[in-house]
C-alpha positions in Angstrom: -22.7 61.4 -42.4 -20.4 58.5 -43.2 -20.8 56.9 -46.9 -23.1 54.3 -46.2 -25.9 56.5 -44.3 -25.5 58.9 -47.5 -26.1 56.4 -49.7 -29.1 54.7 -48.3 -30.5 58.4 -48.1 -30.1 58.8 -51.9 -31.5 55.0 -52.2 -34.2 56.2 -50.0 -34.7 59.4 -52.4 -34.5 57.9 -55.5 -36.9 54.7 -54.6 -39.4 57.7 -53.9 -39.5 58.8 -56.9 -39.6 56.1 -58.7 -42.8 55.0 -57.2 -44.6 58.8 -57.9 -43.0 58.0 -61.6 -44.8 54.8 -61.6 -47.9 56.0 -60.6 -47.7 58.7 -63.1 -47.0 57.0 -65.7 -49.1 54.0 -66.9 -46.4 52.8 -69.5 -44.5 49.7 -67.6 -41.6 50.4 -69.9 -41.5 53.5 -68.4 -41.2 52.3 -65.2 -38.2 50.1 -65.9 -36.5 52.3 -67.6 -36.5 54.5 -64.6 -35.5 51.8 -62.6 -32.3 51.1 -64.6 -31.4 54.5 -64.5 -31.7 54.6 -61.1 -29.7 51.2 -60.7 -27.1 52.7 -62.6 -26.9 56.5 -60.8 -26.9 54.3 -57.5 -23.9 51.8 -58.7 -21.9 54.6 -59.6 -22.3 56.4 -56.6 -21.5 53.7 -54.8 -18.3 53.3 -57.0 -17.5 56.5 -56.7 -17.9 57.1 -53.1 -15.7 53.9 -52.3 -12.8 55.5 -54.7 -13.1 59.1 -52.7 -12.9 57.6 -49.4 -9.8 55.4 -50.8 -8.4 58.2 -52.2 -8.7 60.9 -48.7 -7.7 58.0 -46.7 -4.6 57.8 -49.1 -4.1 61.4 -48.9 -4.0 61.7 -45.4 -0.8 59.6 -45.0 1.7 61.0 -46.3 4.9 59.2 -46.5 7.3 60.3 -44.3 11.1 61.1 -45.7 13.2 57.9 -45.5 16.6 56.6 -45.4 16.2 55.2 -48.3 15.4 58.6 -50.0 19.0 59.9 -49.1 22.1 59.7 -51.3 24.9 59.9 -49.1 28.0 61.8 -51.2 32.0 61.5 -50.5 34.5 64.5 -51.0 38.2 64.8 -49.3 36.9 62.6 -46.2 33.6 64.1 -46.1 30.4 63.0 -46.6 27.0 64.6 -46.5 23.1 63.0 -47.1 21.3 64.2 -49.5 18.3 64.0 -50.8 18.0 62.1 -54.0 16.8 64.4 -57.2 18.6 67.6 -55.5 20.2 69.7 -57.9 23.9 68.3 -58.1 25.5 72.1 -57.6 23.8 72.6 -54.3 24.8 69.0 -53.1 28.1 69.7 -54.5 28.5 73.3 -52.4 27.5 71.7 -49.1 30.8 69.1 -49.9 33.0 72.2 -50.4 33.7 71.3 -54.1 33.5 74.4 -56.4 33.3 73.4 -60.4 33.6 75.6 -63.1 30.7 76.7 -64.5 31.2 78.8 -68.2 27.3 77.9 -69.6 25.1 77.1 -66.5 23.1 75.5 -69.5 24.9 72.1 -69.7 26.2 73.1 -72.8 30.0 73.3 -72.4 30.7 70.6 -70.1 33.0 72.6 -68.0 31.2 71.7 -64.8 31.3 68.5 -65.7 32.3 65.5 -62.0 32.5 62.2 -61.4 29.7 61.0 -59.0 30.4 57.0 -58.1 32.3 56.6 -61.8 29.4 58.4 -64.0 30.2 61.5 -64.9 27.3 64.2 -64.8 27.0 68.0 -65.7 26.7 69.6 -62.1 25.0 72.8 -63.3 22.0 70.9 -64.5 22.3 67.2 -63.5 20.6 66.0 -60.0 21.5 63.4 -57.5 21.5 60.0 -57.9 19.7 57.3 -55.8 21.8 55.9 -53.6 23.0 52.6 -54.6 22.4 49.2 -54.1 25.5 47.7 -52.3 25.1 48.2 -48.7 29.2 48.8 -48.8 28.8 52.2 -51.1 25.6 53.1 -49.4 28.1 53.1 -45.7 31.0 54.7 -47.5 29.0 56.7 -50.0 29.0 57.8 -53.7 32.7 59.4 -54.3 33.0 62.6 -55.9 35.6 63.7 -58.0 
């Protein structure tokens, strides 16, 4: 059943009732107060159903790993792409750098490199996101 048939099926339902309500109950005000609770159980339903059809549909299509989500990293003439939000000492490794590490809590500083001029603790800092400039995104972020 798509969300439309589902709906007129609980329209369908509810308009049912109503009417057996109506002609159980003589009170009019009874009546319309059934009616705007059904009003209101059929707007949200509505609401609600358009929201979890959006909401599949959106989990469906999962965005697929970009350039863009690659930081591309420069050591002794090589470079390697990584992803953005790695941990730095794995990035670091795969460059062939080894940094001291006394802590591995960020503490001492020891481990401390130079990625594109900012300096960042390798035990816990990550990558950055690539930059801007199309000429450092070509040459990549130096590491020193």
């Amino acid at each position: 059943l798509d969300s439309y048939s589902s709906l007129r099926v609980l329209v369908e339902l509810s308009l049912a009732r109503i009417s057996l309500t109506y002609h159980r109950v003589s009170s009019h005000r009874m009546t319309m107060n059934s009616l705007v609770a059904f009003l209101a159980v059929v707007l949200a339903f509505s609401v609600s159903a358009d929201a979890f059809f959006q909401s599949s549909a959106s989990l469906t299509s999962r965005p697929s790993v970009t350039a863009l989500d690659m930081t591309k990293l420069s050591y002794n003439g090589k470079a390697v792409e990584v992803r953005e939000g790695t941990p730095l000492k794995n990035a670091v490794s795969k460059l062939g750098y080894k940094p001291k590490y006394s802590c591995k809590k960020g503490d001492c500083g020891s481990c401390t490199v130079s990625v594109g001029g900012t300096r960042i603790k390798a035990c816990v800092g990550k990558v950055p996101p690539a930059p801007r400039l199309k000429s450092l995104q070509e040459k990549g972020l130096e590491l020193r």
